[in-house]
RODOKE-785350 format. One record per residue: residue in one letter; x, y, z of N, C-alpha, C, O, CB in turn. Coordinates in steps of 0.05 Angstrom, whole numbers, plus 5000, padded with zeros to 4 digits. Glycine has a CB too. Example, Ala and Ser with C-alpha at 12.3 -4.5 7.8 and 13.67 -1.06 7.14 Angstrom:
RODOKE-785350
a526448865156524649105156526449345156528549345169522649115181 s525749555142527349795143525850015157526850235161528249885114 
***
This chain:
RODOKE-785350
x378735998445379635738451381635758474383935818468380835608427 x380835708504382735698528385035508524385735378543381335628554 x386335478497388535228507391035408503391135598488388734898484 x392335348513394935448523396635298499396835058499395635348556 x398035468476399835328454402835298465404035518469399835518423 x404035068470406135158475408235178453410435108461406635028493 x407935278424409035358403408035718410409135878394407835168373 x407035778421407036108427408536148459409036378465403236248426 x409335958480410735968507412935878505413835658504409535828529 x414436228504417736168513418435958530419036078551419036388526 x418635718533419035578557420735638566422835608554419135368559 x420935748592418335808601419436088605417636178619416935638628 x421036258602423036408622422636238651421236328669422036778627 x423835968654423435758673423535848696422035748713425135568673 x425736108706426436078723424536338730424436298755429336028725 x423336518727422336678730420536538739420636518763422136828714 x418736428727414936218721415236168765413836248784415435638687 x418935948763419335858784419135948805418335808824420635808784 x419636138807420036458835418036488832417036398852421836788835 x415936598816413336788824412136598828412136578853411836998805 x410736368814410236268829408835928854407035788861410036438824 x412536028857413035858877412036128904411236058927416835728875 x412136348896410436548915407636618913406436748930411536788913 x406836548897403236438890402436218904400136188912402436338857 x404336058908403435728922402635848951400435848962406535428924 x405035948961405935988986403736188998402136149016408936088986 x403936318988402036599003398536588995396636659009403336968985 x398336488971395036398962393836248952391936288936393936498950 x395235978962394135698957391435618983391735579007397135468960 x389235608970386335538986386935218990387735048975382935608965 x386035209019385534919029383434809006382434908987384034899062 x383334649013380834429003380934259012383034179021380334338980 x377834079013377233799024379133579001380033628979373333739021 x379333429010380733119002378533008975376432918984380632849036 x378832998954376732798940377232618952378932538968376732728911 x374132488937374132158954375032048932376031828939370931998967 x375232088904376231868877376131998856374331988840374631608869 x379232188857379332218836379932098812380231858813380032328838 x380232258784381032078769384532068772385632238786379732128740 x386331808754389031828750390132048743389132188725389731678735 x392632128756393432358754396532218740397432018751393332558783 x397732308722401132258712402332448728401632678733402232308677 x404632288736406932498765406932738754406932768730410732428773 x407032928773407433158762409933308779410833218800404533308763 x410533458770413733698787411233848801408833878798416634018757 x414233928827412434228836411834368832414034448825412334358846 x410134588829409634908821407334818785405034868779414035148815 x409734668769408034718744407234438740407234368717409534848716 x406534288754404634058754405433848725407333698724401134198753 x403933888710404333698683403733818660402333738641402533448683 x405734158666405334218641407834148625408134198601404534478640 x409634038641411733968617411833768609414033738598413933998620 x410333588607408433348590407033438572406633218562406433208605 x405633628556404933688538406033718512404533688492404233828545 x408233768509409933768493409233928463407034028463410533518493 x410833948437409634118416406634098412405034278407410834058391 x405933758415403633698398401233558421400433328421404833468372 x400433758440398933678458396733468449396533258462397833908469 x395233518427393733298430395032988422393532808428391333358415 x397432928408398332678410399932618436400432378440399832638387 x400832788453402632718484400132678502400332528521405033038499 x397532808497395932708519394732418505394232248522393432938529 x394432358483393232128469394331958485393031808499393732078439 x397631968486399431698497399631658525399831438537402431708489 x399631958540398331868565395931768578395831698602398431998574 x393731768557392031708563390931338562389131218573390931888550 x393431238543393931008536394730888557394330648562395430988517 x395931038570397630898599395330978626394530778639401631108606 x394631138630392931178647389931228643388531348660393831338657 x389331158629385631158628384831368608386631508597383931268661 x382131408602381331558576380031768600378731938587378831368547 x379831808619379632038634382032068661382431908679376432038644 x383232298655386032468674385332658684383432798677388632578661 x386832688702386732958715389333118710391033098728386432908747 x389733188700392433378702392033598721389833668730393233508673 x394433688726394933938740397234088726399634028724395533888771 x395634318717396634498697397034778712395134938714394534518671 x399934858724399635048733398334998774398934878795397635168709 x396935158766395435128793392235038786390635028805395435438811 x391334978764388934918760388234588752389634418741388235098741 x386334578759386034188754384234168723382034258718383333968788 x385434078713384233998685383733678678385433498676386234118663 x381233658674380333348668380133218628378133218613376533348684 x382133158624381833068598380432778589381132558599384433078589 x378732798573377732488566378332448547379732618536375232388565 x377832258534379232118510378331898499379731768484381532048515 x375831838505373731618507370231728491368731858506373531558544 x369431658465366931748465365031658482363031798481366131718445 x365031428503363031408524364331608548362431658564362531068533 x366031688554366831888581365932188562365132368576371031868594 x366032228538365532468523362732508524361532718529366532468496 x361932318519358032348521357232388542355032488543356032118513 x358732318570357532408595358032628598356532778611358032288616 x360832728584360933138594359633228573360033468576364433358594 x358333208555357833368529354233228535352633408539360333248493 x353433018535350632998541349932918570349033108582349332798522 x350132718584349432598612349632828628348132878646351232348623 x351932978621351933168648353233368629355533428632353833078681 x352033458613351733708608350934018624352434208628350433658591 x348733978628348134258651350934298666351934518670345234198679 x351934068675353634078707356834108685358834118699353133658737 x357134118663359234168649360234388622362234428608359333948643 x357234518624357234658605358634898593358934958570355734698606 x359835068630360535378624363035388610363535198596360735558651 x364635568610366635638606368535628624367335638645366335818599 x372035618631372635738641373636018640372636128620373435618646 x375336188655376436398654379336398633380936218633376836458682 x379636648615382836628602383136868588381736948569383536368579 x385036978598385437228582385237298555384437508546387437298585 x385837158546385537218510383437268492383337408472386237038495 x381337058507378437128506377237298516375637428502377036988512 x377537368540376637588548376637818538374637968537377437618565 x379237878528379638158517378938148485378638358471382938268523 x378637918475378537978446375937958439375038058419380137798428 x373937788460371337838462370237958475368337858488370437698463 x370938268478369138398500368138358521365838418525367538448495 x369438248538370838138556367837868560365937848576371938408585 x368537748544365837428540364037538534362537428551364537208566 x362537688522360637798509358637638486356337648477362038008500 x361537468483361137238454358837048465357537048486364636998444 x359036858439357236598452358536328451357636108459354336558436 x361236378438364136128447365136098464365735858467366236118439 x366136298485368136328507366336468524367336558545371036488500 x363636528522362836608558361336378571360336188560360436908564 x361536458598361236228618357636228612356236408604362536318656 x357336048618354235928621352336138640352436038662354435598639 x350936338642349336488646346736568635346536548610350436618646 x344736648647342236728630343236908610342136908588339836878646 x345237088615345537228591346236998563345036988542348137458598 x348536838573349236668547346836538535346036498512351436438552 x345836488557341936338542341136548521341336448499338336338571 x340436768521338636888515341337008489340337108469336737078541 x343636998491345337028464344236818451342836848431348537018465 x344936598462345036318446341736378423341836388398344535958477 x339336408441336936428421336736608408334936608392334636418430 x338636828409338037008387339436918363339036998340338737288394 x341536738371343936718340342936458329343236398305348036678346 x341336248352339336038331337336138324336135978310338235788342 x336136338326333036418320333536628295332036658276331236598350 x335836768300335836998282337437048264337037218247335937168292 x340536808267342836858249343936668238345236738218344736968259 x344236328244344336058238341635908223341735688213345035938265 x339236068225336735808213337835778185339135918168332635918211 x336435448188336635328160335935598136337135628116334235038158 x333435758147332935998118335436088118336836038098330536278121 x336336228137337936438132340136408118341036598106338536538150 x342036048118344935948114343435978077344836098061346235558134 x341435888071340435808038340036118025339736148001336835598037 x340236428053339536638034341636728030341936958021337636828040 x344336538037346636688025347736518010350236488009348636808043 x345336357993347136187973348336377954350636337948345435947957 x347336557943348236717912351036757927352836637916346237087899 x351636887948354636917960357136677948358936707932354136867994 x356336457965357536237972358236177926360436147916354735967999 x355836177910355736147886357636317871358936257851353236177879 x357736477880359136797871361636717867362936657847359237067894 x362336727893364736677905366336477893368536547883364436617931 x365436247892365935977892366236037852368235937843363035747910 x365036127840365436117810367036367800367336397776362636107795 x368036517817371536707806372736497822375036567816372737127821 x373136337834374836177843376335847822378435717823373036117869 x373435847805373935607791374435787757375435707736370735347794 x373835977762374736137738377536107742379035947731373736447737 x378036267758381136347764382836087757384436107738381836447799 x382535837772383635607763383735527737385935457728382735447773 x381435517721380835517691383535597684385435447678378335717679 x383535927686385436057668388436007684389436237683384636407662 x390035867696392435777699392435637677390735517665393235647722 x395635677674396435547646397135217658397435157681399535747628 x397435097640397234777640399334677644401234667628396434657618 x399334567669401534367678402734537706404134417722404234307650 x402034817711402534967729401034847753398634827751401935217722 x402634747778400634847798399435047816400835237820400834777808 x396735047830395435337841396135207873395734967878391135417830 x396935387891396835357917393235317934391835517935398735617926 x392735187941389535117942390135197974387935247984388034737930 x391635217988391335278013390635598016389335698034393835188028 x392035767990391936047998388736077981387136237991394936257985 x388135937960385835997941383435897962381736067965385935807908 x382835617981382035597992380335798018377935818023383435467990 x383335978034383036098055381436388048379936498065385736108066 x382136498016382036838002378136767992376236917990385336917961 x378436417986375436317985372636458008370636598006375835967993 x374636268035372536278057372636488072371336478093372536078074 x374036728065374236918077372237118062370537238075376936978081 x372537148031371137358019367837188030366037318040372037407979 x367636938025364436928038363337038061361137148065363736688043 x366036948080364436948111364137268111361937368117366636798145 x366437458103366737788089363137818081361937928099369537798051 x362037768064360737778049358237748066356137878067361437628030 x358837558076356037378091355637558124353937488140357136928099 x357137738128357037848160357838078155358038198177358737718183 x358538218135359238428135358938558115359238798117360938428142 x358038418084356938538062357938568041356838608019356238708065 x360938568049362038588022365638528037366138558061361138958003 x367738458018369538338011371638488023371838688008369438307984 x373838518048374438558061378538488059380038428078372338468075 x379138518038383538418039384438518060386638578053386238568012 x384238578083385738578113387238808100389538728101387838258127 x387339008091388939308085387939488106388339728105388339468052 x386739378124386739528151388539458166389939628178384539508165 x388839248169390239078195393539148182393839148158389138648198 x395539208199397539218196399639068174401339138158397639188216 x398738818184400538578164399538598134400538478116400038218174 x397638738132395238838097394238598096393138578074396738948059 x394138328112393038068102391237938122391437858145395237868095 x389437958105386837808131388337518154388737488178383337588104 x388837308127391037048129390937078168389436998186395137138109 x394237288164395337348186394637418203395137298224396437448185 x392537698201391037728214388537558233387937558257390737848201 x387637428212386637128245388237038251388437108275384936828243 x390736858243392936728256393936848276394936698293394936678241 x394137098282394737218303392137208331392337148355395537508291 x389937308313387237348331387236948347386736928371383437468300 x387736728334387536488334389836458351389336338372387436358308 x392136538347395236518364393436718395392236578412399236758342 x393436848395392236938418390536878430390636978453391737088419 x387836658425386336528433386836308443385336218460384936518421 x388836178437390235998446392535958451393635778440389935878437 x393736108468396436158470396536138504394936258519397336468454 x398735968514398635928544398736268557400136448548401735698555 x397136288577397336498599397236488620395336428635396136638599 x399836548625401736558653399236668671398536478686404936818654 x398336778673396037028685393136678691392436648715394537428643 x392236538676390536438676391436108693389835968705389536478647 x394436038690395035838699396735898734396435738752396635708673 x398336118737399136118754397536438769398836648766402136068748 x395036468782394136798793395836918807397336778820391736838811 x396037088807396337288817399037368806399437608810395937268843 x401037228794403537368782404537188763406937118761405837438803 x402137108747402736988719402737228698403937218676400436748711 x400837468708400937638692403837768689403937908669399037808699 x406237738702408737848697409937638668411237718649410737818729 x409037398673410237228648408837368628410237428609409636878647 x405937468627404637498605405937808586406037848562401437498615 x406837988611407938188602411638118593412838258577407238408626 x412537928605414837938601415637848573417337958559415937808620 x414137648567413637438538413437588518414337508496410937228536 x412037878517410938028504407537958497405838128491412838048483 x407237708498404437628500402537848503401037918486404137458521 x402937958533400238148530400038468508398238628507399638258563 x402238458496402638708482401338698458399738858447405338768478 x402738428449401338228422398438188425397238188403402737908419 x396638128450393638178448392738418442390738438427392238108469 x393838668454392338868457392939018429391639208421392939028485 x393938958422395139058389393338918369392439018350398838958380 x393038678375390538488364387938608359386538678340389738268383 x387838608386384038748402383938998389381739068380383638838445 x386839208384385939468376384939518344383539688331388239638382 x386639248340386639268300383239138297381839308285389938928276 x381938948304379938828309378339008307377039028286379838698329 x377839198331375939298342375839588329374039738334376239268371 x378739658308377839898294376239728269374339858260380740128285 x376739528260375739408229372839378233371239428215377139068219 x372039298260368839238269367339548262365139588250368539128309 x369239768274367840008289367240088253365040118244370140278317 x369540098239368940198218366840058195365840188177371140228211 x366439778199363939638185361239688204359239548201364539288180 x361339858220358739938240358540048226357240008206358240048267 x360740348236359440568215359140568182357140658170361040798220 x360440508176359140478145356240338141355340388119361240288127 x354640178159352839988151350940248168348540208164353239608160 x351540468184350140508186350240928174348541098179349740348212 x351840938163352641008137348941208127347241038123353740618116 x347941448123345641488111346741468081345441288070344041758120 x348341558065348541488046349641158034350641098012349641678041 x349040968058350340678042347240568026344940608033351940368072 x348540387998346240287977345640027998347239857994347440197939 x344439978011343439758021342639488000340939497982341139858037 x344239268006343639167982340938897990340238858013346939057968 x339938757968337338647966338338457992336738448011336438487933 x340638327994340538138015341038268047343038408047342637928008 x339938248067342038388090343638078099343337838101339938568124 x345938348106347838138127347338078148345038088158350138188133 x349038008158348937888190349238188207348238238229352037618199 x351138398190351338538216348438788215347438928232354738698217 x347938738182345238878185343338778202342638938219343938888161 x342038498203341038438230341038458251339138418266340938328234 x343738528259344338478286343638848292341738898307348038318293 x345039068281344539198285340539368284339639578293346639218275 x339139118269336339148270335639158299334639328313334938918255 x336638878303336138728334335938948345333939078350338538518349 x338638998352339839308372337739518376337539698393342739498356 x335939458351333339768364330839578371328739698375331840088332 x330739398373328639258390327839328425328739158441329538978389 x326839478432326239578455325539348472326139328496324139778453 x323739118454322838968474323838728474322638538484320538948474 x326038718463328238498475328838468507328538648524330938578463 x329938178514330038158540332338338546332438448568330137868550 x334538378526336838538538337338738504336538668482340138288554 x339138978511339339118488342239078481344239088496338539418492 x342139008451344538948433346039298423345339498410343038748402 x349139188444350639518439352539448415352339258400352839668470 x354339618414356039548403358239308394358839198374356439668409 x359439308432361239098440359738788433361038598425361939148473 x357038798437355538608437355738428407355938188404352838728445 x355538658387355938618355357838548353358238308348355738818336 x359438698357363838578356363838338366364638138353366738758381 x362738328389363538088400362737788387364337598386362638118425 x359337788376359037638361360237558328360137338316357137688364 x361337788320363037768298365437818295366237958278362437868282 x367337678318369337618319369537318320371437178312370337758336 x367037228332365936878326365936848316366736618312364436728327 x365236998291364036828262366736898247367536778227360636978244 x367637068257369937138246372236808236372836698214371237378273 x373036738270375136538278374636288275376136098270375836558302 x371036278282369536028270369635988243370735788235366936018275 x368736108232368036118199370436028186370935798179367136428187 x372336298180373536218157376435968167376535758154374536558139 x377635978180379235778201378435538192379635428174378635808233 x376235438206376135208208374735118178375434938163374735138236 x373335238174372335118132375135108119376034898109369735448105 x376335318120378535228094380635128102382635118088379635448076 x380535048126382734758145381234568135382434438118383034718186 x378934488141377234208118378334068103379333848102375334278097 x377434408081377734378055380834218041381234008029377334688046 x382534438052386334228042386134088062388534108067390234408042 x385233908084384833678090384933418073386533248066383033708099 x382133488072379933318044381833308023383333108022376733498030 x381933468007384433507984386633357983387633227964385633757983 x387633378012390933248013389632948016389732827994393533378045 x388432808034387032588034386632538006388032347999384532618049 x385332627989384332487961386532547949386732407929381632577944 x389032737953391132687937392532467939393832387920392732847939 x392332337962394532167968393431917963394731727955395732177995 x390431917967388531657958387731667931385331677928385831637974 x389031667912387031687881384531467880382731537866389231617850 x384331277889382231007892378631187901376431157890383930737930 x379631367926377131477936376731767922374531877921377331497968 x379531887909378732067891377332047861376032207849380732167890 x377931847857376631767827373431697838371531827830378531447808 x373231517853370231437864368731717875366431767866370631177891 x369331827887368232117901368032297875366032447877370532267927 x369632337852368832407829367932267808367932407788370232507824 x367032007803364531867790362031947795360331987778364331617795 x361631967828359931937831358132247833355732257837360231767848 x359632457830360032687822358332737803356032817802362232727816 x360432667785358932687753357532547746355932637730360132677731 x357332287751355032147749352032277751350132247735355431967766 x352032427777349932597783348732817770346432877764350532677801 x351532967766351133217759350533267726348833427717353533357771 x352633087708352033037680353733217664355833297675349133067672 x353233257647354633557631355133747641357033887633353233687613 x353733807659351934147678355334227684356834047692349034077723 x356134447680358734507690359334647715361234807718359834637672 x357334567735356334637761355834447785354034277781354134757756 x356834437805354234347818353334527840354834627856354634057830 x351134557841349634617863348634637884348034407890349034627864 x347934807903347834717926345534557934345534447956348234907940 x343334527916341134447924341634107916340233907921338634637910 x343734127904343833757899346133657910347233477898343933627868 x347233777939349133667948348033357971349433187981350833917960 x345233407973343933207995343732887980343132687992340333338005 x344532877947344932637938347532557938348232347929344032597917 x348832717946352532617942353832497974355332587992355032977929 x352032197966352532067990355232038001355932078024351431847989 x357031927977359631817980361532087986363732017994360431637951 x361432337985362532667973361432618008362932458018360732957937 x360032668020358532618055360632508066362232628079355532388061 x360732218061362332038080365332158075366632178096361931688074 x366532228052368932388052369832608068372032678075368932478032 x367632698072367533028092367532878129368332958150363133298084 x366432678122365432538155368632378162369532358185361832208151 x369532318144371832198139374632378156376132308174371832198106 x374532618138376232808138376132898163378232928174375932998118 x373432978180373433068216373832878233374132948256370933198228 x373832618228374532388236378432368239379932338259373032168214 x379032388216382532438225383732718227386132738233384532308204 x382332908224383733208224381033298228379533358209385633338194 x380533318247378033518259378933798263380733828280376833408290 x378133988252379234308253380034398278381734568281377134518245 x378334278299380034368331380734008338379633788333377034578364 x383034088351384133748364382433748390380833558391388333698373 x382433888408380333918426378434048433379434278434380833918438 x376234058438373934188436374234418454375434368475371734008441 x373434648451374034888475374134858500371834898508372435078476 x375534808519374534808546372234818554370634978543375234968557 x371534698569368834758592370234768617372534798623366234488596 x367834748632368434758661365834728682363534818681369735038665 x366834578698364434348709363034588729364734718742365933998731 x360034688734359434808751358134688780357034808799358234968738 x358734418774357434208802358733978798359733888777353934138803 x358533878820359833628823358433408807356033398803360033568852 x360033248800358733018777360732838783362532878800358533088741 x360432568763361932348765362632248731360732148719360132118785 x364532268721365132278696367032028701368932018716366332558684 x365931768682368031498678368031338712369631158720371931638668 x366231438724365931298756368031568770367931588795367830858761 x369331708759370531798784369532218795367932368784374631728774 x371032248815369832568817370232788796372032818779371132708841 x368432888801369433198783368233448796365933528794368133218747 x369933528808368333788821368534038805369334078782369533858850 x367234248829367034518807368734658796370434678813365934698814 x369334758779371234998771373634798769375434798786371635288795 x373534628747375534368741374734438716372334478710375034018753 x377534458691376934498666376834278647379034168647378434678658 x375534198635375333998614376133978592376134198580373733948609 x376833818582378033708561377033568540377433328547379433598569 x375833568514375633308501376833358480376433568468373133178496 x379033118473381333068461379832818431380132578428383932928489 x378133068414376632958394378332838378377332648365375033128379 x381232878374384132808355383432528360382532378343387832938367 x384032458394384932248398382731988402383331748401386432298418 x379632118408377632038393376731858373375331658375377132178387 x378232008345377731958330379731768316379331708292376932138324 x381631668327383531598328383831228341385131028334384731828342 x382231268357382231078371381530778362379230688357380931178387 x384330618361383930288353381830138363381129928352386230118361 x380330268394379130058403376230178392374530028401379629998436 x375330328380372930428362372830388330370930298318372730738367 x375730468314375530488298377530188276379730128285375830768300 x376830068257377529868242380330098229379730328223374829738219 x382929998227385330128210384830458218384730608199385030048172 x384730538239384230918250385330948239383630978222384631098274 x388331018221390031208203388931078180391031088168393631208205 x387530978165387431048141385131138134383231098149388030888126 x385031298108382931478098380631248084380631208060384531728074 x378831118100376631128088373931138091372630988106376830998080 x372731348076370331408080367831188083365731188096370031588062 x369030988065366630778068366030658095364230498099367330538050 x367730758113366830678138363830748154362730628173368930788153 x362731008138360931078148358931048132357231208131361231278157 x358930798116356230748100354330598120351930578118356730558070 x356530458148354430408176355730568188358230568184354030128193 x354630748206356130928231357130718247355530568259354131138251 x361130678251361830628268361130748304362230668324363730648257 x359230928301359631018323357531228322357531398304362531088329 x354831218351352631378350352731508372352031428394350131248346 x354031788366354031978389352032148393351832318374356032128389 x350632168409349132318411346732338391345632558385350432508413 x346232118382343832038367345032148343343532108323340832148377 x347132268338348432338316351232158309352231978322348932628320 x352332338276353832108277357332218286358132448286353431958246 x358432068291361832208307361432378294359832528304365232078304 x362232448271363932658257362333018267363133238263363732578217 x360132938280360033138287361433278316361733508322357833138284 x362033108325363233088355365533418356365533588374365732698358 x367433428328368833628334367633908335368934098342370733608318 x364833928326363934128333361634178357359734328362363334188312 x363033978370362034008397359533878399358933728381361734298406 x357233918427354233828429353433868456354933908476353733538421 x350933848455349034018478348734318474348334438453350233998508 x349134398497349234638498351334758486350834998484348934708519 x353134708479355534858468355434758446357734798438358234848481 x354034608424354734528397354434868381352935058386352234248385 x356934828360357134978339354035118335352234948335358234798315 x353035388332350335378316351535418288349935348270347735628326 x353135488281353835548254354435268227354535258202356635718260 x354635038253354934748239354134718207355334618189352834548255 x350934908208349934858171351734988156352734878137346835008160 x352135168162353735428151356035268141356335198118354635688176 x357335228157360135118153359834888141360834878119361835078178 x358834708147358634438132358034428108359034258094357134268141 x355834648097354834758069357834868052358334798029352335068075 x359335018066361035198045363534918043365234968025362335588062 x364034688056365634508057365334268035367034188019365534428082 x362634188038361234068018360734167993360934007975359134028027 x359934467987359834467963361634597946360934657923357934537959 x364334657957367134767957368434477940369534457918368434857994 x367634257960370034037952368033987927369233997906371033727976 x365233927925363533737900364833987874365833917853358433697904 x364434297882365434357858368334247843368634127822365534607860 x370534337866374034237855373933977846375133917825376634217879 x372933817858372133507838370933517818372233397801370433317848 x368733617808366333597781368533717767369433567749362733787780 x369933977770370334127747373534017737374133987714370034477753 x375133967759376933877756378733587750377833387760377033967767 x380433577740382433217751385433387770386833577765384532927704 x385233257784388333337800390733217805390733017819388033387824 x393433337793394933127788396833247813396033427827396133077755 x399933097816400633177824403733447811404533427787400432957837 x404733607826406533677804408533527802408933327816407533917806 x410333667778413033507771415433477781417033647784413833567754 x415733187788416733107797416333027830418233017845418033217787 x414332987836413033017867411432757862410432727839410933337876 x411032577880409432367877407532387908407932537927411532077873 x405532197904403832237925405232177952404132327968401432087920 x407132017965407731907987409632317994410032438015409931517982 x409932377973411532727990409532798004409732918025412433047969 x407832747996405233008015405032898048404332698062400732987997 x406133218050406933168086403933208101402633408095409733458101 x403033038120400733018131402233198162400633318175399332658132 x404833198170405433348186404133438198402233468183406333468181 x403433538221401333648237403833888259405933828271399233338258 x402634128256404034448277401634458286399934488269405334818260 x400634438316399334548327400034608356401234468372397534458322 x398834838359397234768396395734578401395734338393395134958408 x393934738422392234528435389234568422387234458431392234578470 x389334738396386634848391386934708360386034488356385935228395 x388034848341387734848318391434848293393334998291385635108319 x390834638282392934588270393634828253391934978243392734358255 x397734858251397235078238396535048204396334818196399635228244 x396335248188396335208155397135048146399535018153397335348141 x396134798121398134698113398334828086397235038079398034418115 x399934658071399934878036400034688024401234498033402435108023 x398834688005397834377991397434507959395534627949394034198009 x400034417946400434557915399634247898401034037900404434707907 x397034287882396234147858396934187834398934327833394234147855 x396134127811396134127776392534137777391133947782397933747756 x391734357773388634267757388634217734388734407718386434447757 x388433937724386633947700383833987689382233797690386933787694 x383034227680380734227667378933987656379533917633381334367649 x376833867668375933547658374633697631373433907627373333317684 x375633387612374533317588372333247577372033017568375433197581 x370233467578367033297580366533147556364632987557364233507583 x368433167528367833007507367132687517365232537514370233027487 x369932677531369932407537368032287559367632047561372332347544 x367232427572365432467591362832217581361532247560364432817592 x362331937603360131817605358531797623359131727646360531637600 x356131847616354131857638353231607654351631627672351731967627 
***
């Protein structure tokens, strides 16, 4: 994720940023032609343009500028021009109308190095190589078969989880943010790598941390990417670049060592393969268009890595805190639950496609807290016209899905939680419906979308069927802080402490 957090940028060592460069301007600033119309730009200072308009919570400071100046900006960040929209009709022209001409990536250190230097299929630029990634991870690692042959996983998993809750004693609450995260980690663990993984490699001994850091570094402003040629002194001065490469090293020993073990002559290969068993299948395919190495493997499962468990169990205490604070849509989202399901002290994944109302809850939930506030960067590789005005090449993009989804002039009451909004789609993007928007579209949509939307959906229908959720003592629903810590990518943790009650099936009516 190229966004620059400014909760990880000392601001700025100011005066340093100022001198170097104000000697970057001077000595290797390229002419250019005049646009003929651009879009509105908000004033900016010299040297750092409008990055000190961003403020803690980038996607609500650009929301409000965007209120004042149009749902498509130009900022100037640094030395680079960045186009933010904020409009689902200006979003559908970068994400579908002019997709080809918006698709790539830009350049950013953090990605680079943590993905083998773009190796991935999130953060590299638009190339035949990324084509021919892209069809191998829809053809070979995302199909609908493949997400359904790791149901026993997802089942597994998910029932020591409702065990574990069971046995808390009564009236105690369980932290659902940490049970949540230890959830989607042993799966995605499980599902790409085979088996169950507590971060006792990684320094901090905790997976948790361990992405938060890999995630803090993916999105963390770089001096090096906004100001060339002697931004890299901020990056070393900040300590920033010390903190990646300490990242990349812990990473890339945890990968090397789930190679070798998987490829291991004494490992029991078990009935299901993983993801990295495939991939490493791939890798002896001679007659592939290109050959799958090592870096190639890492690199793809460091995606699934930051994709996976991140953004599912951010959802998940989403959704939760939402129905905590709403009991009206929590009682209805669990009628209709059990209504379905009956006695069965389960539900399943194969009957989550009738839990219409449990749907619009989840559609609900990416609608006001979408797991990324803005969608990854792009970057325009031809000139186009986005909202009537220019966009030339190597201009980075923006879509500000937060503020999207947010928006009074689309949406009936935007801050409040209700799902019944989508029993008609307020809104048909892309022949689809919004809520998919935060995981992107076209060429860059999520392929992992089933994946993730499966372990979200049948995560929350279980904690509803099996459970009632109160609040603890002495805490009423208006405490629960909706607060938002983020960058420009992804909100940080929240912690969201319940009461499970064990439901009473005596009383139970069908």
């Amino acid at each position: 994720m190229d966004f620059f957090s400014p909760n990880h940028l000392p601001w700025f060592p100011a005066s340093i940023i100022l001198l170097f460069s104000s000697l970057s301007f001077l000595f290797f600033t390229k002419k250019s032609k005049t646009p003929t119309n651009l879009p509105p730009t908000p004033p900016t200072l010299p040297i750092i343009g409008n990055l000190h308009q961003l403020g803690k919570l980038p996607h609500r400071s650009l929301t409000q500028l965007s209120k004042k100046h149009g749902p498509v900006m130009l900022l100037k960040l640094g030395q680079v021009s960045c186009l933010v929209v904020s409009s689902p009709e200006t979003a559908k022209q970068v994400l579908k109308t002019h997709d080809l001409e918006c698709c790539s990536r830009p350049f950013s250190h953090g990605p680079k190095r943590l993905c083998y230097n773009l190796l991935d299929l999130a953060f590299g630029p638009y190339s035949n190589y990324w084509r021919e990634m892209r069809k191998l991870c829809v053809s070979e690692l995302f199909t609908v078969k493949r997400v359904h042959s790791f149901r026993h996983i997802r089942e597994e998993e998910l029932g020591k989880m409702i065990t574990h809750i069971s046995q808390i004693s009564p009236n105690n609450p369980v932290n659902l943010s940490e049970l949540v995260f230890s959830l989607t980690n042993s799966i995605i663990c499980k599902v790409a790598l085979g088996k169950s993984y507590e971060g006792k490699q990684f320094e901090s001994g905790k997976f948790q941390e361990s992405i938060d850091e890999a995630m803090a570094m993916l999105s963390s402003f770089w001096g090096s990417d906004f100001f060339p040629y002697v931004g890299w002194f901020v990056d070393v001065f900040t300590g920033l670049h010390w903190r990646l490469e300490k990242c990349f090293r812990e990473f890339d020993a945890f990968f090397e060592r789930v190679i070798e073990e998987h490829l291991g002559p004494n490992r029991i290969k078990s009935e299901h393969e993983d993801i990295t068993d495939i991939l490493l299948g791939l890798s002896k395919d001679e007659t592939a268009s290109f050959r799958l190495t090592r870096n190639h493997i890492k690199a793809i499962l460091m995606d699934i890595f930051i994709g996976g468990i991140d953004t599912s169990s951010l959802t998940i205490v989403w959704a939760m805190t939402e129905l905590a604070k709403n009991p009206r849509v929590m009682k209805k989202v669990q009628a209709e639950i059990r209504s379905y399901i009956g006695r069965k002290p389960k539900v399943h994944e194969t009957q989550l496609d009738k839990l219409n109302y449990l749907k619009m809850v989840v559609k609900e939930t990416f609608r006001l807290h979408p797991p990324i506030t803005f969608l990854i960067p792009r970057e325009s590789m031809q000139h186009c016209k986005i909202g009537g005005y220019d966009v030339y090449p190597k201009t980075r993009i923006l879509v500000n899905a937060w503020a999207i989804g947010r928006d009074p002039e689309i949406w009936n009451n935007p801050e409040e939680f209700y799902p019944e909004r989508f029993e008609k789609s307020e809104i048909d993007f892309k022949g689809n419906n919004f809520e998919l928007l935060p995981f992107g579209a076209g060429r860059r949509i999520c392929p992992g979308l089933t994946m993730g939307a499966t372990t979200v959906e049948f995560t929350l229908a279980n904690l509803l069927h099996c459970f009632d959720w109160e609040m603890p003592y002495g805490m009423e629903r208006k405490d629960i802080s909706l607060e938002e810590e983020a960058g420009l990518s992804v909100y940080k943790k929240l912690s969201l402490d319940l009461v499970p009650i064990k439901y009473d099936w005596e009383g139970f009516e069908s």
